[in-house]
C-alpha positions in Angstrom: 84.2 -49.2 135.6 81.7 -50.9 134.2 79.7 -51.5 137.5 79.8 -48.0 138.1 78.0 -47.4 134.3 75.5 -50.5 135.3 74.8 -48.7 138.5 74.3 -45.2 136.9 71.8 -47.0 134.5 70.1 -48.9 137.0 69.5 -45.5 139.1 68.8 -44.0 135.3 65.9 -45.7 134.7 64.6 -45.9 137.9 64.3 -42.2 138.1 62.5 -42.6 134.7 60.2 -45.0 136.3 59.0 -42.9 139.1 58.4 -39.8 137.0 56.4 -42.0 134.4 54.5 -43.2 137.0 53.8 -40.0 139.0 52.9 -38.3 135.3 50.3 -41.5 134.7 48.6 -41.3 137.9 48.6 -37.7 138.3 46.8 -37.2 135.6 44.4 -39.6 136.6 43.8 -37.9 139.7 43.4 -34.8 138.0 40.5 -36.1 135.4 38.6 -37.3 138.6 39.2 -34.5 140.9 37.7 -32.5 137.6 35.1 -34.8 137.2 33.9 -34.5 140.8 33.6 -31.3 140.1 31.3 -30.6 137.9 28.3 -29.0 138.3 25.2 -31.3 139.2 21.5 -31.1 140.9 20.4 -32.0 143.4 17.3 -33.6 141.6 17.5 -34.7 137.8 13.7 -35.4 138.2 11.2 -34.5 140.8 7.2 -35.2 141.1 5.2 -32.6 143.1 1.7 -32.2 144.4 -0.4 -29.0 142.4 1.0 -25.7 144.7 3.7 -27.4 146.5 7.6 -26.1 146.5 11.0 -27.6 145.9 14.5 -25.9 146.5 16.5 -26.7 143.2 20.0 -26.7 144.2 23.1 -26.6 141.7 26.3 -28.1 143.4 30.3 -27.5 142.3 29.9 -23.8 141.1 32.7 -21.3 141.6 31.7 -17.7 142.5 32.5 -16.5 139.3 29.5 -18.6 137.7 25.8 -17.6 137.7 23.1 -19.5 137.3 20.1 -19.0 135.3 16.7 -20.9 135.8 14.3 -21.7 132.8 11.1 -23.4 133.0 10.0 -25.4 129.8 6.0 -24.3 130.4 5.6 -21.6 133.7 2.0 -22.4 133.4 3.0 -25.9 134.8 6.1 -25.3 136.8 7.4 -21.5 138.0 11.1 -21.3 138.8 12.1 -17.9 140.5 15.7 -16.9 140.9 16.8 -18.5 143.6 15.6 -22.4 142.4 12.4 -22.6 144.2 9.9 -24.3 141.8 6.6 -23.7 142.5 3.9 -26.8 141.1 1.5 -24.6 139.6 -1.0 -26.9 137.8 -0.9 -30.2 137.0 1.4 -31.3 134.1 4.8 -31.6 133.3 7.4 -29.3 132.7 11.0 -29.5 131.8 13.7 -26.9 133.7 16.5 -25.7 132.5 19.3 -24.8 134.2 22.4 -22.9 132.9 26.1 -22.2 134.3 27.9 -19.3 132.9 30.5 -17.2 133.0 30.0 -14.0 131.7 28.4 -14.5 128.6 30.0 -18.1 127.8 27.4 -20.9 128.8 29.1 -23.7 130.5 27.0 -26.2 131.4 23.3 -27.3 130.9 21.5 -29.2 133.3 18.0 -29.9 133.2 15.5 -31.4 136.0 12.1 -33.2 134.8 9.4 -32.1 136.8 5.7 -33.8 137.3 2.7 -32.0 138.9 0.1 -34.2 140.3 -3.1 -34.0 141.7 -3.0 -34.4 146.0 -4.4 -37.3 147.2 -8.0 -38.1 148.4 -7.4 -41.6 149.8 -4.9 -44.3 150.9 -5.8 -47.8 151.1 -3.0 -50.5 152.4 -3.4 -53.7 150.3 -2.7 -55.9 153.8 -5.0 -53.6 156.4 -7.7 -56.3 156.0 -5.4 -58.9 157.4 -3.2 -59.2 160.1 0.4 -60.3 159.3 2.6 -62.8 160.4 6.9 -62.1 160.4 9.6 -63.4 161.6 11.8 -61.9 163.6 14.7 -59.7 161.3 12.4 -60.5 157.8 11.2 -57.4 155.6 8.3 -57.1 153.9 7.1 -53.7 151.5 3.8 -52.8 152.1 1.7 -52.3 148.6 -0.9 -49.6 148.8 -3.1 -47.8 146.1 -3.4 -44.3 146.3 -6.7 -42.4 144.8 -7.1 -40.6 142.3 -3.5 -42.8 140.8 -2.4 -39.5 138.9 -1.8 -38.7 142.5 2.0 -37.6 142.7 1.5 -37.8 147.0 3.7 -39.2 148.6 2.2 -41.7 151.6 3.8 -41.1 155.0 4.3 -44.6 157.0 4.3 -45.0 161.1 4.6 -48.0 163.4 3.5 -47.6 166.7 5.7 -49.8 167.7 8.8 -49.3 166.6 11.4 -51.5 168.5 8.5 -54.4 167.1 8.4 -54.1 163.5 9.7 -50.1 161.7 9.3 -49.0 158.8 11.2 -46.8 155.9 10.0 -44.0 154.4 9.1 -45.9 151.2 7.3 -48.6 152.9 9.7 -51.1 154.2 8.5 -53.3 157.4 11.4 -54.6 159.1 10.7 -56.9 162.2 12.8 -56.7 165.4 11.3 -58.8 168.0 8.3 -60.5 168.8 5.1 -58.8 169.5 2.3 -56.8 167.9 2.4 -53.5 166.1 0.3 -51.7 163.9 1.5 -50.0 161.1 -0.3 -46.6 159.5 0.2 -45.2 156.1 -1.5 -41.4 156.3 -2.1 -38.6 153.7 -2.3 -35.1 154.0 -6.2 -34.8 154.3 -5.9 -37.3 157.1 -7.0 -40.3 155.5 -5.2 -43.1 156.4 -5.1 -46.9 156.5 -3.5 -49.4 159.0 -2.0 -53.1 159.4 -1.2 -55.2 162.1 1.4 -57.0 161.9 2.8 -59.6 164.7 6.2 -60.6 164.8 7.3 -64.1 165.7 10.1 -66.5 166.0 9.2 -69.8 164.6 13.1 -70.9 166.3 11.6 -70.6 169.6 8.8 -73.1 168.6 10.8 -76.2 167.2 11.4 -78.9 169.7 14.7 -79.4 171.4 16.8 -82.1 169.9 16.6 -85.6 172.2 20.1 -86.8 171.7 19.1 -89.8 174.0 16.4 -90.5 171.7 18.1 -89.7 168.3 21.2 -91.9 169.2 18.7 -95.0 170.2 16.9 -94.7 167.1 19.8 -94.5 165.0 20.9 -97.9 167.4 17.6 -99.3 166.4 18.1 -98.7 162.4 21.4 -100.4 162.3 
């Protein structure tokens, strides 16, 4: 009798056990499946060139919300509608951007933007100089862009690209050995360029002698 009332118990407080557990994580899941949901921009900041566009985009809204777009200063940055911001002179605005339902406001969300002038001229630090890698190194190529209020951003291109590439930001990666040259260009045309040769300094040491290295280390003992 009384192993059956240990056994009941047992079973008891396991049953207890699962439900706590399922209760505690459940609710976890739920504050991060809530979390992932709120709404959030694509951009929290943003610099522009003086009359280019960006698409402001507001992710995790129901249909039931509506958003409403606010720039801080429309002289500096126009918002229509829709989220396109138009850079109209060079400054920097603040815009705000509101999720509601019906009349109830809820959330707030705000973007910094910074209008720049375009720029007149790129000049790569290294393009004086041709550069020396080894094979699978990285190096980020500095550059100066003029007038420096510029908000431009440089556009980078290797002509060869299985030699050395290079990211978006600037980022020279080298592959295998050779020569490449490397351009950074801006939208008037200017542009500067780098050549960079890739080598492998393995291939240059000397192969190992064992024959001599063992008769040397004979000769030292």
């Amino acid at each position: 009798m009384q192993i059956k009332n240990l056994r009941k118990i047992i079973v008891s407080l396991s049953f207890a056990l699962v439900l706590l557990c399922v209760g505690v994580f459940g609710k976890g899941n739920t504050a991060h499946a809530e979390e992932r949901l709120l709404p959030k921009l694509n951009v929290n900041s943003q610099e522009l060139v003086k009359g280019e566009q960006f698409q402001l985009r507001v992710y995790n809204t129901t249909a039931k919300q509506k958003i409403v777009y606010k720039s801080s200063n429309d002289a500096i940055v126009s918002i229509k509608d829709t989220g396109m911001m138009t850079a109209v002179s060079i400054g920097t605005a603040t815009v705000k951007v509101e999720v509601k339902e019906g009349w109830k406001t809820v959330n707030v969300l705000t973007c910094k933007v910074t209008v720049g002038p375009p720029a007149l001229f790129v000049i790569l630090i290294d393009s004086k100089l041709t550069m020396s890698l080894d094979v699978y190194n990285t190096y980020f190529l500095d550059r100066i862009v003029l007038p420096m209020t510029s908000t431009e951003k440089v556009t980078f291109f290797s002509e060869h690209p299985e030699i050395v590439s290079v990211s978006p930001t600037g980022w020279l990666t080298a592959h295998e050995v050779g020569d490449a040259t490397v351009y950074a260009f801006i939208k008037n045309g200017n542009y500067s360029s780098c050549k960079v040769t890739v080598v492998d300094h393995l291939d240059e040491e000397e192969p190992i002698d064992f024959a001599t290295f063992v008769s040397n280390l004979t000769k030292n003992e």
